[in-house]
VMD Tcl script that draws the C-alpha trace (Angstrom):
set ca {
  {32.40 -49.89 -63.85}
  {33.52 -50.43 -67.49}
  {29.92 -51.26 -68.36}
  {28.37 -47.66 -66.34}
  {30.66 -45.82 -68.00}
  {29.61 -47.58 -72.10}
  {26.02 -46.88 -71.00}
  {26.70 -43.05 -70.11}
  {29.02 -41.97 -72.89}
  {28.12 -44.05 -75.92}
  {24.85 -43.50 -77.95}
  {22.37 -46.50 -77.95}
  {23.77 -47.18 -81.70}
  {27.38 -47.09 -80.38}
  {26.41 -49.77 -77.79}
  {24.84 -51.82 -80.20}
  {27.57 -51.74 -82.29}
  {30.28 -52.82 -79.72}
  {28.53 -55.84 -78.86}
  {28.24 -56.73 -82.21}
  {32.25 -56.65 -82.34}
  {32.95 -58.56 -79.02}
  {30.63 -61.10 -80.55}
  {32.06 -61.31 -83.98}
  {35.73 -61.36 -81.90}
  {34.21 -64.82 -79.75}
  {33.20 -66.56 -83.48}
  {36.31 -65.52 -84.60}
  {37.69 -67.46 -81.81}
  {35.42 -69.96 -81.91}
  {36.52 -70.61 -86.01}
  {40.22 -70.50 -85.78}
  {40.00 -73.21 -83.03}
  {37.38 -75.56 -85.43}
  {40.01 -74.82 -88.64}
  {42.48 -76.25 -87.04}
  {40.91 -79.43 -85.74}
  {39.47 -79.72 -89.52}
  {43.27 -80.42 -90.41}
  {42.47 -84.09 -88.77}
  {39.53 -85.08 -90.78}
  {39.65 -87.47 -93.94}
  {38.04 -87.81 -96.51}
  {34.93 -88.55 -97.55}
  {32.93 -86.49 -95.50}
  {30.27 -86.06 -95.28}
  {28.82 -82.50 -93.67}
  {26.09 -81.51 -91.53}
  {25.95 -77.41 -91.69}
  {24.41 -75.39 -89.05}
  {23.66 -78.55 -86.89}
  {22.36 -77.44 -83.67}
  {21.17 -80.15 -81.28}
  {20.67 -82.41 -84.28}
  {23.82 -84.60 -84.63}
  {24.15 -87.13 -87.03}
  {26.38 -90.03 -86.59}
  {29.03 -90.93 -88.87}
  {28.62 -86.78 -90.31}
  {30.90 -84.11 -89.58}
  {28.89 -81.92 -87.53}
  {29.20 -78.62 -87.38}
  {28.01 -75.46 -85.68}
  {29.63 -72.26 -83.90}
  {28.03 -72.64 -80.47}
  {26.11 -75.79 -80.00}
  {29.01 -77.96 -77.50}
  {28.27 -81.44 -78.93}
  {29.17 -80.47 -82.39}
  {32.04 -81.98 -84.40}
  {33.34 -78.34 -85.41}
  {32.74 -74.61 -84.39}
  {32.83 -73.07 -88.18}
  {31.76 -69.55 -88.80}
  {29.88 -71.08 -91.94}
  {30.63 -66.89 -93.81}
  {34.12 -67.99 -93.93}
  {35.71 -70.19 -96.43}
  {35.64 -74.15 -95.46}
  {38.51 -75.78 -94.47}
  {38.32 -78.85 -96.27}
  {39.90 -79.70 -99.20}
  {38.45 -79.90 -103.07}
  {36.38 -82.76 -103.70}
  {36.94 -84.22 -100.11}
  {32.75 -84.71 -99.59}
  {30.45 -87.04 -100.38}
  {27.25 -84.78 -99.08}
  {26.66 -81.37 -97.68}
  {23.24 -81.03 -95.69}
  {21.93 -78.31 -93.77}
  {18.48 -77.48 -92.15}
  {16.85 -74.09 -91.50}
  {20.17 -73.13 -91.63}
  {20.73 -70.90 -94.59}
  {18.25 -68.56 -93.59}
  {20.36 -67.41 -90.96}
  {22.99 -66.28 -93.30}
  {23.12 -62.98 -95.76}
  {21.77 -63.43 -99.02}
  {23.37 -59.52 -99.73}
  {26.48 -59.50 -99.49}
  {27.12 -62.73 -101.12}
  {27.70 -64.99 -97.77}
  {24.58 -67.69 -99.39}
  {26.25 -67.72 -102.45}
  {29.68 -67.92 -101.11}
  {28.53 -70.58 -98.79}
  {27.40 -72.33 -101.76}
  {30.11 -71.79 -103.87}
  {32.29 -73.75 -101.31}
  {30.09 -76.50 -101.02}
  {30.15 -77.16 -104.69}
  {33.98 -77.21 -103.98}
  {34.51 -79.61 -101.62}
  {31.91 -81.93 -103.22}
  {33.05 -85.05 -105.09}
  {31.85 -85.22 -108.78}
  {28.60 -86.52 -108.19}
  {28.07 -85.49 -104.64}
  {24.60 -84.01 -103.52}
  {23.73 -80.61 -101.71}
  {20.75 -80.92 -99.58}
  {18.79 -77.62 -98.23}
  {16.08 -77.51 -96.30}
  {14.94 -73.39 -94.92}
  {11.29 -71.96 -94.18}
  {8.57 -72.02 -96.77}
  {7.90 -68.35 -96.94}
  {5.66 -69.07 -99.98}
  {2.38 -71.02 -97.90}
  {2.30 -67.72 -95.49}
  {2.41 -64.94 -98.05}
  {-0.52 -66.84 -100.28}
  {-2.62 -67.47 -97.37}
  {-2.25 -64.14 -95.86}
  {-2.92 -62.84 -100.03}
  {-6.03 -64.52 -99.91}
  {-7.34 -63.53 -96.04}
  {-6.88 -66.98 -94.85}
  {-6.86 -66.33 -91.07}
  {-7.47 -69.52 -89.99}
  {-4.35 -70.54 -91.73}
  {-2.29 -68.62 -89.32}
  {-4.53 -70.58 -86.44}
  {-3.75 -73.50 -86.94}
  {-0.97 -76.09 -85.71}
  {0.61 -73.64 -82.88}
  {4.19 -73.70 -82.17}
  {3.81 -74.09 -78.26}
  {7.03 -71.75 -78.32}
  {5.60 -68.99 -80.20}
  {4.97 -65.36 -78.05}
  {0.82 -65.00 -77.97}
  {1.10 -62.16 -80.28}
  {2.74 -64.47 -83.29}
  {-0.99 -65.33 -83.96}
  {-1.46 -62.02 -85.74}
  {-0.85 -62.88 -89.53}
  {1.72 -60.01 -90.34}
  {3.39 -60.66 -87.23}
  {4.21 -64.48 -88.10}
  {5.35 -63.15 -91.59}
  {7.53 -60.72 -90.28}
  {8.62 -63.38 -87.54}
  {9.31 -65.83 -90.77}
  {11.25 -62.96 -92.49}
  {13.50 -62.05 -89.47}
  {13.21 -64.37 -86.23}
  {13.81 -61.59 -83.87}
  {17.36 -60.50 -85.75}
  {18.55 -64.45 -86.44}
  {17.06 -64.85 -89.73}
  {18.50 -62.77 -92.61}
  {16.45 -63.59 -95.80}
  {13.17 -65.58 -96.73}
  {12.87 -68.41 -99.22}
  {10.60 -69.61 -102.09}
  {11.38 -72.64 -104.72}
  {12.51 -69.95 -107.41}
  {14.97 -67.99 -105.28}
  {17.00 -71.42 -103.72}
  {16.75 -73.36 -106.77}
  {18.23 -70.53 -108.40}
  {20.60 -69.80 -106.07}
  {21.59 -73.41 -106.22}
  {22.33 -73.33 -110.10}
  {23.70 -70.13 -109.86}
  {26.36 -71.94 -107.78}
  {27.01 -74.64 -110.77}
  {24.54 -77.61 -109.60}
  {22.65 -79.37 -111.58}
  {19.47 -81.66 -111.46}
  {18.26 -78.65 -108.76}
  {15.28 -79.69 -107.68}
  {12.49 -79.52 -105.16}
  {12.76 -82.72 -103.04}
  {10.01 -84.60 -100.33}
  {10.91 -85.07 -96.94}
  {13.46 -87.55 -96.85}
  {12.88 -89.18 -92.82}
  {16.43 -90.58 -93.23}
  {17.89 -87.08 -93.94}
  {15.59 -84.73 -92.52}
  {14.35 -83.52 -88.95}
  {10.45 -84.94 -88.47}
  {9.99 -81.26 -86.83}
  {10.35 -79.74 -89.58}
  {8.33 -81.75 -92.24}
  {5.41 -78.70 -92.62}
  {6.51 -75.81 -93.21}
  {10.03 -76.44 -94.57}
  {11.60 -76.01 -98.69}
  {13.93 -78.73 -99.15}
  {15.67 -79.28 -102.43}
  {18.76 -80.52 -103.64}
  {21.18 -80.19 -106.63}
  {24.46 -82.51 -107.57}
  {28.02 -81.66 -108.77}
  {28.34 -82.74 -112.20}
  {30.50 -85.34 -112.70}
}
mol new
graphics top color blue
foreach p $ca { graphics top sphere $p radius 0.5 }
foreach p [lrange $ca 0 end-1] q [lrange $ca 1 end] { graphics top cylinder $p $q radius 0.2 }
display resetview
């Protein structure tokens, strides 16, 4: 009845709009309940961001919604861990999902440099948008042919459509990456040695190897 009576008085925008709130009320629930288990944890840490179904043992796992994660953090919000109580922060195709205006990558950076140990390493790994805007530059169809993501609707095989799809991931992703704009970001944040890193098979998903930026920057000691 409550749901009729949304659909017949609110505009589509209004509607929209609500659901947005309910589901920024459930993370909100979700984080207060993750803080507060954080309070356990000792140090060093070290920090998986944005986990998913990827869990790393012996790492503090996190993630709002995947169930076998360590904690349910809304990753915009400050971390609740104390200064210089990390030994590593890594996250994968994570950062993408977060937006770069307003300042929630930098802030999320900002308190990663902060709960690093002098010395500590920040490892980021998000979609290579460069490969897909040079190929598509240059005409290169059969670029966008190749290696199919089984996954992908039919019509991703249209070049501006698996740009766009890079750039936005129906709504989940919020910005698109090259070397210059996360190695800047990174610095910006007060890391140094920021550089462009190979796939590290210890570290990093083997899904992701093609297509993915990864590079890393340390807290100065």
């Amino acid at each position: 009845m409550i749901r009729r009576f949304i659909r017949s008085r609110l505009t589509l925008g209004a509607q929209r709009a609500l659901r947005q709130l309910l589901f920024e009320l459930k993370i909100w629930r979700h984080h207060h309940a993750g803080v507060a288990k954080a309070r356990g944890l000792r140090a060093p840490i070290k920090l998986h961001l944005g986990c998913g179904t990827s869990l790393k043992a012996g790492w503090v796992n996190v993630d709002l919604f995947e169930p076998g994660a360590d904690l349910a953090l809304d990753l915009r919000e400050p971390l609740p861990f104390a200064d210089g109580s990390v030994s590593i922060v890594h996250s994968e195709h994570f950062l993408e999902h977060l937006e770069y205006v307003p300042d929630d990558v930098a802030r999320l950076l900002r308190e990663a440099y902060r709960v690093l140990s002098p010395g500590g390493v920040l490892s980021v790994g998000v979609p290579d948008a460069a490969p897909l805007m040079a190929a598509y530059a240059r005409g290169d169809t059969a670029f966008f042919g190749g290696a199919w993501n089984p996954s992908y609707p039919e019509w991703l095989r249209v070049p501006m459509h698996r740009i766009n799809y890079l750039f936005r991931q129906f709504g989940e992703h919020k910005y698109a990456y090259d070397e210059e704009i996360l190695t800047g970001a990174l610095r910006k944040a007060g890391f140094a040695d920021v550089r462009r890193r190979e796939f590290n098979p210890e570290l990093d998903l083997e899904s992701r190897r093609n297509g993915t930026l990864y590079v890393s920057g340390t807290k100065p000691a």
